[in-house]
C-alpha positions as CSV (number, residue, x, y, z in Angstrom):
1,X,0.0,0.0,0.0
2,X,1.5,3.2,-0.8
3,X,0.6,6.6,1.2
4,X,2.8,9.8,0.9
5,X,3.9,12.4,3.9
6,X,5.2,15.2,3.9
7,X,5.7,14.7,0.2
8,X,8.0,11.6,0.5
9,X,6.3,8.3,-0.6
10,X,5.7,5.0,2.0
11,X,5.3,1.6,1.0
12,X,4.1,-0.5,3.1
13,X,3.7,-4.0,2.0
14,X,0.5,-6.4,2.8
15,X,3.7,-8.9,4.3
16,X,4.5,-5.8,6.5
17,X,0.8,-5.6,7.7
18,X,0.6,-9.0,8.3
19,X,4.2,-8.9,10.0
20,X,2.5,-5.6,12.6
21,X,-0.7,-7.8,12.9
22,X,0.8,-10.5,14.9
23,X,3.4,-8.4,16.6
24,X,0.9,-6.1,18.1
25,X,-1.5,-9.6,19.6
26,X,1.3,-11.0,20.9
27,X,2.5,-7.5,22.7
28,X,-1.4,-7.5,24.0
29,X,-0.7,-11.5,25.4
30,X,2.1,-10.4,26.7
31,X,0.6,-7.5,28.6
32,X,-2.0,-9.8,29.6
33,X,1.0,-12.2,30.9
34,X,2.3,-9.5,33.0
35,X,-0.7,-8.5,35.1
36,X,-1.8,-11.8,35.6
37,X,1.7,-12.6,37.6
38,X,2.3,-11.7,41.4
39,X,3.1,-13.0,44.4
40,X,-0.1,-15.3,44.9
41,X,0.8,-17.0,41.5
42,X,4.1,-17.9,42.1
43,X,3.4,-19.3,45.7
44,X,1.0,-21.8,43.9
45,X,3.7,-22.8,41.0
46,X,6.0,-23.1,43.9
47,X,3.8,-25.6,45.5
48,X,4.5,-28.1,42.8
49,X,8.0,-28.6,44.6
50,X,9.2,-29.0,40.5
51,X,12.7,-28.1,39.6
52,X,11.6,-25.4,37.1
53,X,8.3,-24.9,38.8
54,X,7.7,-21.5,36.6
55,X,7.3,-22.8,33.9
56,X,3.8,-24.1,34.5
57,X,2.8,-20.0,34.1
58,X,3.0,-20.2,30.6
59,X,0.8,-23.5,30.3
60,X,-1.8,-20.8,29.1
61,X,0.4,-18.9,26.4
62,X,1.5,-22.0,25.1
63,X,-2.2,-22.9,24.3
64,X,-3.1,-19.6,23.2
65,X,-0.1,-19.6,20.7
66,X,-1.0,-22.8,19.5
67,X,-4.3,-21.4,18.7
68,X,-3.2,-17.9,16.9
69,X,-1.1,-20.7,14.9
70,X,-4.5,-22.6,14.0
71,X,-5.8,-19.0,12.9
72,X,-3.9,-20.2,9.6
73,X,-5.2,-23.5,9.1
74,X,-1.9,-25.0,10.4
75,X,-3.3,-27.9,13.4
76,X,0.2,-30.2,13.3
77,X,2.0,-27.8,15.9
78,X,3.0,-29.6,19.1
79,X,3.0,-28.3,22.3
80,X,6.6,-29.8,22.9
81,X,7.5,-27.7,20.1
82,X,6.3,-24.4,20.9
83,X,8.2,-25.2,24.7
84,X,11.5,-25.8,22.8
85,X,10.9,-22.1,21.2
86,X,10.1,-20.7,24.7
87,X,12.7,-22.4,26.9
88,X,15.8,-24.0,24.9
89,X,18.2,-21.1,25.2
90,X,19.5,-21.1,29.5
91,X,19.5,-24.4,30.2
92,X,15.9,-25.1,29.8
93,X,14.8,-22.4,31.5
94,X,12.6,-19.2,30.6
95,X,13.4,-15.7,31.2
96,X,11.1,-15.5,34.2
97,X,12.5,-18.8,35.5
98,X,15.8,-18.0,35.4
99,X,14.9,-14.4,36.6
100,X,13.2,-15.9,39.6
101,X,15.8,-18.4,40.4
102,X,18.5,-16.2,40.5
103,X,17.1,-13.5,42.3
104,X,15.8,-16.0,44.9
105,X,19.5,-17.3,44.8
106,X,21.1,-14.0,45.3
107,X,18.5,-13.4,48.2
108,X,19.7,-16.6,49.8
109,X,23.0,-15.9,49.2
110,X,22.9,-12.7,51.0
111,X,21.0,-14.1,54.5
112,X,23.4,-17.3,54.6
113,X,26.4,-14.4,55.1
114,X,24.7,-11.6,57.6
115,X,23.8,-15.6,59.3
116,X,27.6,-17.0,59.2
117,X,28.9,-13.1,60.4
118,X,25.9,-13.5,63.6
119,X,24.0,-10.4,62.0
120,X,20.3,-12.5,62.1
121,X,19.3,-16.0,61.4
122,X,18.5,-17.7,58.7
123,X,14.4,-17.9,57.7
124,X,12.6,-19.3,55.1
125,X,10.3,-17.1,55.9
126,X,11.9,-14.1,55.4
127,X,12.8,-15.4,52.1
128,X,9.5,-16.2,50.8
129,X,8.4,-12.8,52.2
130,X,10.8,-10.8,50.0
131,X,10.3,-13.0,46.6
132,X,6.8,-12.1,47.1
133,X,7.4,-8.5,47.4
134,X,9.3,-8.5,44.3
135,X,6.8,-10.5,42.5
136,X,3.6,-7.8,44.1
137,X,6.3,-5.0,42.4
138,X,6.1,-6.2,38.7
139,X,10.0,-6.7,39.4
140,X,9.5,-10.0,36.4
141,X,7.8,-8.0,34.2
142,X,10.2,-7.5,31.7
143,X,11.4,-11.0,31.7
144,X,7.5,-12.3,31.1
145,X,7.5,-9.5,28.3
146,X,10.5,-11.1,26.8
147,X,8.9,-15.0,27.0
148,X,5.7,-13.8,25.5
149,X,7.9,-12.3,22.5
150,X,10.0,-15.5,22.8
151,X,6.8,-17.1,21.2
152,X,5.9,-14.5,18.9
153,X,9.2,-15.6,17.3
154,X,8.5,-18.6,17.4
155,X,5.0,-18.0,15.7
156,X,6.8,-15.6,13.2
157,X,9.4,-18.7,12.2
158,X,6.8,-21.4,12.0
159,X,4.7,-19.6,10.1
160,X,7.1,-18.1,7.5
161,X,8.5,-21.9,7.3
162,X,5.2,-22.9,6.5
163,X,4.4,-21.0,3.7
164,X,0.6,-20.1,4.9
165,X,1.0,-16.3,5.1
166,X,2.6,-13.1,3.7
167,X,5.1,-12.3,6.5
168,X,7.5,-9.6,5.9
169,X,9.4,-8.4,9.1
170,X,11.5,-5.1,10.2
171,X,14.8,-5.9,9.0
172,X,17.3,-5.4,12.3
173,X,19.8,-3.3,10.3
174,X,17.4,-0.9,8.9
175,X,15.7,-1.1,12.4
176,X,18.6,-0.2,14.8
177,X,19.0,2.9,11.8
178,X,16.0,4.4,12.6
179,X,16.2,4.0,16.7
180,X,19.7,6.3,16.3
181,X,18.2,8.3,14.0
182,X,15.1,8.7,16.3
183,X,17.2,9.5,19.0
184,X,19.3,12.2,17.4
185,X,15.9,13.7,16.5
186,X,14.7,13.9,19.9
187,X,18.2,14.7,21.4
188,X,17.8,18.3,19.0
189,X,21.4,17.1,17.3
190,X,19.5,17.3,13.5
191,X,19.8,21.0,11.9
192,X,16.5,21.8,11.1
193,X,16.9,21.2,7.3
194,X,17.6,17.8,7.4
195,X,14.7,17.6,10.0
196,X,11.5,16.3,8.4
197,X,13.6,14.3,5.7
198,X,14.9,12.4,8.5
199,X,11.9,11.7,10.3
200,X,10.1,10.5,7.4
201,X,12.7,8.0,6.8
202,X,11.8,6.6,10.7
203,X,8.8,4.7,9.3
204,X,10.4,4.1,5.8
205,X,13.3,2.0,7.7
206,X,10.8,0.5,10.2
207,X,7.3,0.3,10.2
208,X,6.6,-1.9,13.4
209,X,7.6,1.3,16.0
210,X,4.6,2.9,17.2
211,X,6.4,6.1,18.8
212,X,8.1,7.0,15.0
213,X,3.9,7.8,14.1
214,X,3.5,9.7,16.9
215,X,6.7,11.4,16.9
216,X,5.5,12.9,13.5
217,X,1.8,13.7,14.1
218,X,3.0,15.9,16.3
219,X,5.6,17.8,15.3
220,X,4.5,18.0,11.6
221,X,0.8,18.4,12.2
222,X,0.2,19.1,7.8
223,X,1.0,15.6,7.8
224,X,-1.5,14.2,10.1
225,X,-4.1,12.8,8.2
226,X,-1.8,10.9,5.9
227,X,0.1,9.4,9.4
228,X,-3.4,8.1,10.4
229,X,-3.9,6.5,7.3
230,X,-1.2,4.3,7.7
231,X,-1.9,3.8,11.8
232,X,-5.4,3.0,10.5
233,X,-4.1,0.0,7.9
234,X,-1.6,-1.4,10.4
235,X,-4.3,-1.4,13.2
236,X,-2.3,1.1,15.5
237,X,-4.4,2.8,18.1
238,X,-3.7,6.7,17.6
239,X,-7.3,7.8,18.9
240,X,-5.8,9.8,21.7
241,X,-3.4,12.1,19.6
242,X,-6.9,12.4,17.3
243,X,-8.8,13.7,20.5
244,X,-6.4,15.9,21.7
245,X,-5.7,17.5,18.1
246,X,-9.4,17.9,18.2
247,X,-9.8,19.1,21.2
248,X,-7.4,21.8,20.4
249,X,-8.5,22.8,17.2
250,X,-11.9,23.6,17.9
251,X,-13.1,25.8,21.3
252,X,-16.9,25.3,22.2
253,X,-16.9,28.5,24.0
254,X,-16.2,30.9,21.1
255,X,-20.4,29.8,20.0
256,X,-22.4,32.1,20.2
257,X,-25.5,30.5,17.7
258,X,-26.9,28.3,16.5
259,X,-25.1,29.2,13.1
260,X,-22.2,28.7,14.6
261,X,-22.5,25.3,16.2
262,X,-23.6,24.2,12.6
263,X,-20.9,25.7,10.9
264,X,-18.6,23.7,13.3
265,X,-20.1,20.8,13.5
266,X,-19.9,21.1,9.4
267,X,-15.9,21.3,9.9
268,X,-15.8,19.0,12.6
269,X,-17.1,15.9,10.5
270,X,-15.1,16.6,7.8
271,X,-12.2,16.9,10.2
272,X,-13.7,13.2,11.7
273,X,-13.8,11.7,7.9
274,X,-10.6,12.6,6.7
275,X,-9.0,10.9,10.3
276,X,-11.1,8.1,9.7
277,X,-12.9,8.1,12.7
278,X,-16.8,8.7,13.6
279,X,-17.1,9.8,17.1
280,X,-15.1,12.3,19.7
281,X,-16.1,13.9,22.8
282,X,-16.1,17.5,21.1
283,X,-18.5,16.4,18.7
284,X,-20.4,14.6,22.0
285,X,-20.6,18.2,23.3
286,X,-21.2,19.6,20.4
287,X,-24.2,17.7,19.9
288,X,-25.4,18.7,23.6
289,X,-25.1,22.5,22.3
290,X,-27.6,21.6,19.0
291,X,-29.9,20.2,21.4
292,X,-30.6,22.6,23.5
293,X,-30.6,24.9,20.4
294,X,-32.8,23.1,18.9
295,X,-35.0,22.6,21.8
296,X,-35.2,26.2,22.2
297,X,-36.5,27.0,18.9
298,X,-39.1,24.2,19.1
299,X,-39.9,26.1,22.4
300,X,-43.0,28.4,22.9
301,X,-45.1,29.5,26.1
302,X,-43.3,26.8,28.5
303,X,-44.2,24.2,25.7
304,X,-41.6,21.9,23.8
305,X,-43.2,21.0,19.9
306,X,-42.5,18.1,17.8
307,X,-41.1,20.4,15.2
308,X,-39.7,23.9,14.6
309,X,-43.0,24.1,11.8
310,X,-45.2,23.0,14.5
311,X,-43.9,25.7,17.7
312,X,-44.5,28.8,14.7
313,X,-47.9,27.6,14.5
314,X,-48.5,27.3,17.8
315,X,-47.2,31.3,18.1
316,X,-49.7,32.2,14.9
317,X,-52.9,30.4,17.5
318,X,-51.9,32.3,20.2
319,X,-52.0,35.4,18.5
320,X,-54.8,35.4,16.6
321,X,-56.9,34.3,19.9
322,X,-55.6,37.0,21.9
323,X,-56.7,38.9,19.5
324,X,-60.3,37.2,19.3
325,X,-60.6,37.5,22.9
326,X,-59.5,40.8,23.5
327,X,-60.1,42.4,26.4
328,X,-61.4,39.2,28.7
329,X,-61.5,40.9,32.0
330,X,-64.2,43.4,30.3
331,X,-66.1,39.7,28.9
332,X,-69.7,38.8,30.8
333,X,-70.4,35.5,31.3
334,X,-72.0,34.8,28.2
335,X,-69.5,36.4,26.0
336,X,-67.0,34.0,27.9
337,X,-69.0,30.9,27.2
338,X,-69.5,31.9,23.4
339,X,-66.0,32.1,23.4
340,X,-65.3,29.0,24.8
341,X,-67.7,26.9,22.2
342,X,-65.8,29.1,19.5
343,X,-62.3,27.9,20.4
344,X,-63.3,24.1,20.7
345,X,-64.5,24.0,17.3
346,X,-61.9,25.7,15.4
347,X,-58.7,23.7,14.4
348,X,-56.1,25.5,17.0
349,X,-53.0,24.0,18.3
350,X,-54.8,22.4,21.5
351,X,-52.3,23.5,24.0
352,X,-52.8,27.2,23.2
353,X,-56.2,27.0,22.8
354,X,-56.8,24.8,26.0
355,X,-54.9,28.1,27.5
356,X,-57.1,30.5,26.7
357,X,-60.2,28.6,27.5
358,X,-58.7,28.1,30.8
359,X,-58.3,32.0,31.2
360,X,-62.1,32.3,30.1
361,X,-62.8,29.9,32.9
362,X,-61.3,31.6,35.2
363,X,-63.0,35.3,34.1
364,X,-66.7,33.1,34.7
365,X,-64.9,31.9,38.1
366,X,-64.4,35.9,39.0
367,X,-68.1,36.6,38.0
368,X,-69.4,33.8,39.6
369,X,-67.7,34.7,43.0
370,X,-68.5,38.3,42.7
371,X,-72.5,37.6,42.2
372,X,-72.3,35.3,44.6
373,X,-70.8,37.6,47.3
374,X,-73.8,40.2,46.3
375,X,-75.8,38.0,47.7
376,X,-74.3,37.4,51.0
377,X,-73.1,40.8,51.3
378,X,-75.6,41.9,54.3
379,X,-76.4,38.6,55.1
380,X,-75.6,39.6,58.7
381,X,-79.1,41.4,59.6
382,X,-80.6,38.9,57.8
383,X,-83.3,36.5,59.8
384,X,-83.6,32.9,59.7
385,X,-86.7,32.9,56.5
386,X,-84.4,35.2,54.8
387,X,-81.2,33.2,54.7
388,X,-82.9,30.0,53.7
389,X,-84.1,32.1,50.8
390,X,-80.4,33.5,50.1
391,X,-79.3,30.0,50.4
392,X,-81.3,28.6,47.9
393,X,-80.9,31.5,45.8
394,X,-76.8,30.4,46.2
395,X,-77.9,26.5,45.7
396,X,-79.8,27.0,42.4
397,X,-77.1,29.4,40.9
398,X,-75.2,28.2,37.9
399,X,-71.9,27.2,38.7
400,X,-69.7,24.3,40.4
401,X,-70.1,23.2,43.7
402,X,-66.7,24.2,44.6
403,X,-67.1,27.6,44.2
404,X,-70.5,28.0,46.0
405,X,-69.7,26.4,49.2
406,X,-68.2,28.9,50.7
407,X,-70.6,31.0,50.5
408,X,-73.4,28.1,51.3
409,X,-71.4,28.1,54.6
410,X,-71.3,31.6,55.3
411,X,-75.1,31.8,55.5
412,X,-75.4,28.6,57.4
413,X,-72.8,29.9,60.0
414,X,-75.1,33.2,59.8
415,X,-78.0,31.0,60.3
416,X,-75.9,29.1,63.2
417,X,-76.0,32.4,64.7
418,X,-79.7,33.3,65.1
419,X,-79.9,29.8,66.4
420,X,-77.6,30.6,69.1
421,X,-78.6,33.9,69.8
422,X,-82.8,32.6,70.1
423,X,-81.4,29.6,72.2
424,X,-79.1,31.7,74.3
425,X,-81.8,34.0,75.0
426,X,-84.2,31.4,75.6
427,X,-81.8,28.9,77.8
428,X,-80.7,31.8,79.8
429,X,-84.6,33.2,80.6
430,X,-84.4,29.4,82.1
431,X,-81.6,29.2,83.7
432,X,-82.1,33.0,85.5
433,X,-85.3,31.2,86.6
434,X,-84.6,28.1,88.1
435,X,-83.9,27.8,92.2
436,X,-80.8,26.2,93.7
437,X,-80.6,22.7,94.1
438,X,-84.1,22.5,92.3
439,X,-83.1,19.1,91.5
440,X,-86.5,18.3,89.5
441,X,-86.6,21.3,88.0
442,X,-82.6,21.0,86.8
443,X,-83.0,17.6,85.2
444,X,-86.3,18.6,83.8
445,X,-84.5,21.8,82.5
446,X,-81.5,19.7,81.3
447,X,-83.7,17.0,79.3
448,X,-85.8,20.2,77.7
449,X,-82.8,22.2,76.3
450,X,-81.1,18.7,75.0
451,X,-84.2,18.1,73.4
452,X,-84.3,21.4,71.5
453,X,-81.2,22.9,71.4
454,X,-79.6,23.4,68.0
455,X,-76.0,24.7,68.6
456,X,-73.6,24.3,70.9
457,X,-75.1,26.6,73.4
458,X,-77.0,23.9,75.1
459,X,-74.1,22.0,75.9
460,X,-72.9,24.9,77.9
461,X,-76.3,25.5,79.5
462,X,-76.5,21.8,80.7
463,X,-73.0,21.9,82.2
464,X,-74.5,25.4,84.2
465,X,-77.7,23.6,85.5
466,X,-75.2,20.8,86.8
467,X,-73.3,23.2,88.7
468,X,-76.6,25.3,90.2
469,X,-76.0,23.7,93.6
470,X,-75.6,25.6,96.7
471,X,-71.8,24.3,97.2
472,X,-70.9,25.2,93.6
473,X,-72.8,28.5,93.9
474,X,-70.5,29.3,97.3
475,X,-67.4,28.4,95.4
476,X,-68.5,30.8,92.3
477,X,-69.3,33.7,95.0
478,X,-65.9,33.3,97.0
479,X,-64.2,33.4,93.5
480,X,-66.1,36.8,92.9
481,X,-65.2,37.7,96.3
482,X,-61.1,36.8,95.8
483,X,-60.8,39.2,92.7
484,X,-61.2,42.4,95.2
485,X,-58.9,40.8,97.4
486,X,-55.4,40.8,96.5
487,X,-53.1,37.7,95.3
488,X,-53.3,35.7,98.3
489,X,-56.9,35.6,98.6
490,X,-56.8,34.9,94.3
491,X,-54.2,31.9,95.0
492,X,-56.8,30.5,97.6
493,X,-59.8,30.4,95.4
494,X,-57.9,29.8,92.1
495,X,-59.8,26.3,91.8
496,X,-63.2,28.0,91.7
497,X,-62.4,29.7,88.8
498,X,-63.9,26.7,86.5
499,X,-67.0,26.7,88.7
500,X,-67.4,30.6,88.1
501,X,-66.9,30.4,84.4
502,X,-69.3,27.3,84.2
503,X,-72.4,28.8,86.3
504,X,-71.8,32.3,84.4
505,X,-71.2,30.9,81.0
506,X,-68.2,32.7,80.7
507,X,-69.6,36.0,82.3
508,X,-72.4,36.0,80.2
509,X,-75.5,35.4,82.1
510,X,-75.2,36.4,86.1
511,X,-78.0,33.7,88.1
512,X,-79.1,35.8,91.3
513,X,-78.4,33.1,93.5
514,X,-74.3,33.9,92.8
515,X,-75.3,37.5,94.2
516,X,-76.9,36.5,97.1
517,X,-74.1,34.2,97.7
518,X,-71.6,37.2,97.3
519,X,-73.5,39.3,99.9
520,X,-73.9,36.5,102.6
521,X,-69.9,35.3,102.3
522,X,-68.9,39.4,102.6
523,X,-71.5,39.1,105.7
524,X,-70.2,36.4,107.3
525,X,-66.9,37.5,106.7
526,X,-67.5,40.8,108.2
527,X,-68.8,39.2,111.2
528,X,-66.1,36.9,112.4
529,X,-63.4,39.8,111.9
530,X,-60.9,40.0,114.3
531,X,-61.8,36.4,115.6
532,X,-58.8,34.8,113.7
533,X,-59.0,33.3,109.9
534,X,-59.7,29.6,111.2
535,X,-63.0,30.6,113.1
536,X,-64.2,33.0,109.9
537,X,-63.1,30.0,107.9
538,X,-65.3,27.6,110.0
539,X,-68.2,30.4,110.7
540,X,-68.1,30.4,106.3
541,X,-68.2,26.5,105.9
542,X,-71.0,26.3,108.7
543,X,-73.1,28.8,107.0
544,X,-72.7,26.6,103.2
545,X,-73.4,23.4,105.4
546,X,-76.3,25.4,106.8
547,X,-77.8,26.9,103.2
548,X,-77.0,23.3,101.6
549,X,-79.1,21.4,104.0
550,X,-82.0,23.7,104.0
551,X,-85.3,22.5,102.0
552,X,-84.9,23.7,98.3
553,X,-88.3,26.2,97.7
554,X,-90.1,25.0,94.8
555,X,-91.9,28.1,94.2
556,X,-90.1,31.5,93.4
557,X,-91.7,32.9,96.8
558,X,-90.1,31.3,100.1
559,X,-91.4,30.0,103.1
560,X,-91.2,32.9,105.1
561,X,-92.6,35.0,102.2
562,X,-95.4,37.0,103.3
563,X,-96.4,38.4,100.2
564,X,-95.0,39.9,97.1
565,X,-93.8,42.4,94.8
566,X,-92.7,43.5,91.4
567,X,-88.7,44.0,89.8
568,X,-87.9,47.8,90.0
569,X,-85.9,46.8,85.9
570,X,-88.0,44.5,84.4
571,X,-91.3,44.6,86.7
572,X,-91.4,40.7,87.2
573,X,-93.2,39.3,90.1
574,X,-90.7,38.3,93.1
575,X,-91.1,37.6,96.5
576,X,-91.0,40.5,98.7
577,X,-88.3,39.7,100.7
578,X,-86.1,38.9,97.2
579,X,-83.0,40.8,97.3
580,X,-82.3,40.3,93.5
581,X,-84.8,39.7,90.5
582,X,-85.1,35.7,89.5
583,X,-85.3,37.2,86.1
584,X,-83.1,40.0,85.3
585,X,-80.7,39.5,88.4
586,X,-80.4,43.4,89.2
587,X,-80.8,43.9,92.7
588,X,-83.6,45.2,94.5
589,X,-83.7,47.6,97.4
């Protein structure tokens, strides 16, 4: 095959091919050789207690050889023979053999004199444990290097004497040439004119060297693509000088369009045809960058199209329905709706159209809401009849159910109201009414407002009637009493507070019999001044043991009642000895 560089013609012959072809897989075995030896490898061969117990490592090459020879239809070759070719030269022995032996020798050597001078003893171990350092240190790998090419001649010869294939090796003469020459080259000792002549006679005198290619590919980069076509017939590997010179040549950064990262990705694949090769991680990038281009021009309103023809379309539909909706926030609801049916059954891109229906939807949402808070706008003086109405008003409107149940809730909470209010009112009228410790009357009271109450109110109101007990009362009017009268007496009575705020619903309603309470406690208390706090104490317990214990009046006039008279607030009836009203609570005089 003839190629030319740097003007100067090469030859090189289909023998010569043939000749790099096998060199190059038995370099690769003989890499392989090398990193499958260590320390752990030649313990086992060592285990076979054989004289040359090494040599069982290259049982494997010696089958692979045998096979590369079958590659060539030759199936006579012995393994005895291929052994002579690896081992006949020292004494039987291969390089890593003899390289083992003698190191383990001069190791040996070395421990049996610091042993005869007293400088340590003697130990196997020891010796084992440095062999197998220099076996974990790739300290044999040149010798298994040299046994792996041991066969490669041997393949070389048997094939060549066989006749079954073009052979046609690197003469030694013209070989050793080229090394000196290459090392004047690198050694700067060639005046520049003589230079490139000379370094195109490196592959002319020997093909097989690897290093002459790269040598020139990169000093003479105009002659590049014609080194890689000869790298590329001889199956040299030159992908990384390729990807550098790449790399170099063109700079990612310097786009700034979309024009540009065609125009280089143009120049890039010629660049990738003319090395011969298909792929590179600057065209990987490069790639990356027409993407995202690419998906940016397919790109319109958030949304990614199919094609570039496709995304302009989609920008045409959006404009011309802006335009036919115009100014939405000034559209009724009817206009919206109209608008709606319009859009579905013209031929619009669907995600632009399904965008502006949504935007009509939520204009009808607005007017919906807004009509709908009209309604309820004064819903709060509104009575009971007239809510029901509003709220059926709300239910029969024309819209989802979402959007009126707010509103359905803010009449039934208005609603929840009156109800509260009319029971409070009504409950409290009750209550105000009903005598301590009326135990018939409470219960009867109790069942009537759980019967009809219709908001949380009566819960309340039942937990006051089952607190309207003389004791309770007390503790209510001595918690009354405590708020006048400093910290201490607030500390005391702290655990009547609950009772106060049960009886009172919170301070809301006042029952007279808390009152009356408050006036005889301040009594009693005014009495037993001066006589110590354990007799007032005593004085105040005897008087709730007193009032408890007394028959409860059934009637709102008492036993000692005489006759009667009216409330000076509300004019109600009372007994004429009543010091507050039943009814209102104010106090009479």
């Amino acid at each position: 095959m003839e190629f030319k560089v740097l003007g100067e013609k090469i030859i090189i012959s289909e023998g010569q091919k043939n000749y790099f072809k096998i060199f190059s897989d038995f370099v690769e075995i003989a890499d392989s050789a090398k990193r499958g030896f260590n320390a752990k490898v030649a313990n086992r061969l060592k285990s076979t207690n054989e004289d040359n117990y090494l040599n069982y490592y290259y049982l494997e090459y010696v089958e692979k050889t045998k096979k590369y020879i079958s590659r060539y239809g030759i199936y006579t070759v012995s393994d005895d023979e291929i052994w002579t070719g690896l081992k006949g030269e020292f004494n039987s022995r291969t390089y890593l053999d003899r390289e083992y032996y003698e190191t383990e020798q001069k190791i040996r050597s070395e421990m049996l004199s610091k042993a005869v001078r007293h400088e340590g003893d003697f130990s196997y171990f020891e010796l084992d444990e440095r062999m197998d350092n220099l076996a974990d240190s790739e300290y044999f790998d040149i010798a298994i290097y040299n046994d792996v090419m041991k066969l490669f001649n041997f393949t070389m010869e048997y094939l060549r004497k066989n006749q079954v294939a073009n052979i046609e090796p690197a003469y030694a003469e013209e070989a050793n040439e080229a090394a000196a020459i290459y090392d004047n080259l690198l050694e700067g000792n060639v005046p520049f004119s003589e230079k490139e002549k000379l370094a195109i006679s490196l592959i002319q005198l020997d093909f097989s060297e690897e290093e002459y290619y790269e040598y020139i590919f990169q000093e003479y980069p105009q002659s590049r693509y014609e080194i890689v076509q000869i790298t590329n017939y001889l199956g040299i590997d030159m992908s990384d000088l390729i990807e550098a010179d790449i790399t170099s040549r063109y700079n990612l950064k310097s786009i700034s369009s979309e024009e540009d990262a065609i125009g280089m990705m143009s120049d890039l694949k010629l660049t990738l045809e003319k090395y011969g090769v298909n792929d590179s991680s600057v065209k990987r990038e490069l790639n990356k960058i027409l993407v995202e281009y690419d998906i940016k021009a397919r790109t319109y309103d958030g949304e990614v199209y199919a094609t570039r023809i496709l995304r302009a379309q989609a920008e045409k539909d959006d404009l011309a329905l802006v335009e036919l909706v115009g100014k939405i926030y000034q559209k009724n609801k009817t206009e919206c709706n109209d608008l709606i049916n319009q859009i579905k059954h013209e031929q619009y891109t669907p995600k632009i159209a399904q965008k502006h229906i949504e935007n009509l939807k939520a204009r009808i949402c607005t007017i919906d809401k807004e009509n709908l808070e009209k309604m309820v706008s004064a819903i709060d003086g509104k009575n009971e009849e007239e809510c029901n109405s509003i709220k059926k008003e709300i239910t029969d409107y024309d819209t989802s159910d979402k959007i009126k149940e707010p509103f359905i809730l803010q009449v039934e909470k208005r609603i929840c109201d009156i109800w509260e209010e009319e029971d409070f009112n009504e409950f409290s009228m009750l209550f105000m009414q009903t005598r301590v410790s009326d135990y018939f009357n409470i219960n009867k009271n109790i069942e009537y407002i759980r019967e009809k109450g219709r908001t949380e109110t009566k819960e309340k109101f039942i937990h006051a009637f089952l607190k309207l007990n003389e004791e309770d009362v007390t503790s209510a009017a001595k918690y009354v009493i405590s708020k006048d009268g400093g910290m201490l007496a607030s500390l005391f009575n702290m655990g009547k507070k609950d009772i106060y705020e049960t009886l009172t619903l919170n301070e809301r309603v006042l029952h007279p019999s808390i009152n009356e309470a408050v006036e005889r406690v301040r009594a009693e208390k005014e009495a037993n001044k001066g006589k110590g706090l354990f007799g007032a104490f005593s004085k105040i317990k005897a008087g709730v043991q007193s009032a408890t214990t007394a028959p409860a009046a059934s009637t709102a006039q008492s036993s000692t009642t005489t006759g009667f008279k009216f409330c000076t607030e509300c004019g109600n009836k009372i007994a004429e000895n009543s010091k507050f009203c039943p009814n209102c609570g104010s106090k009479q005089d």
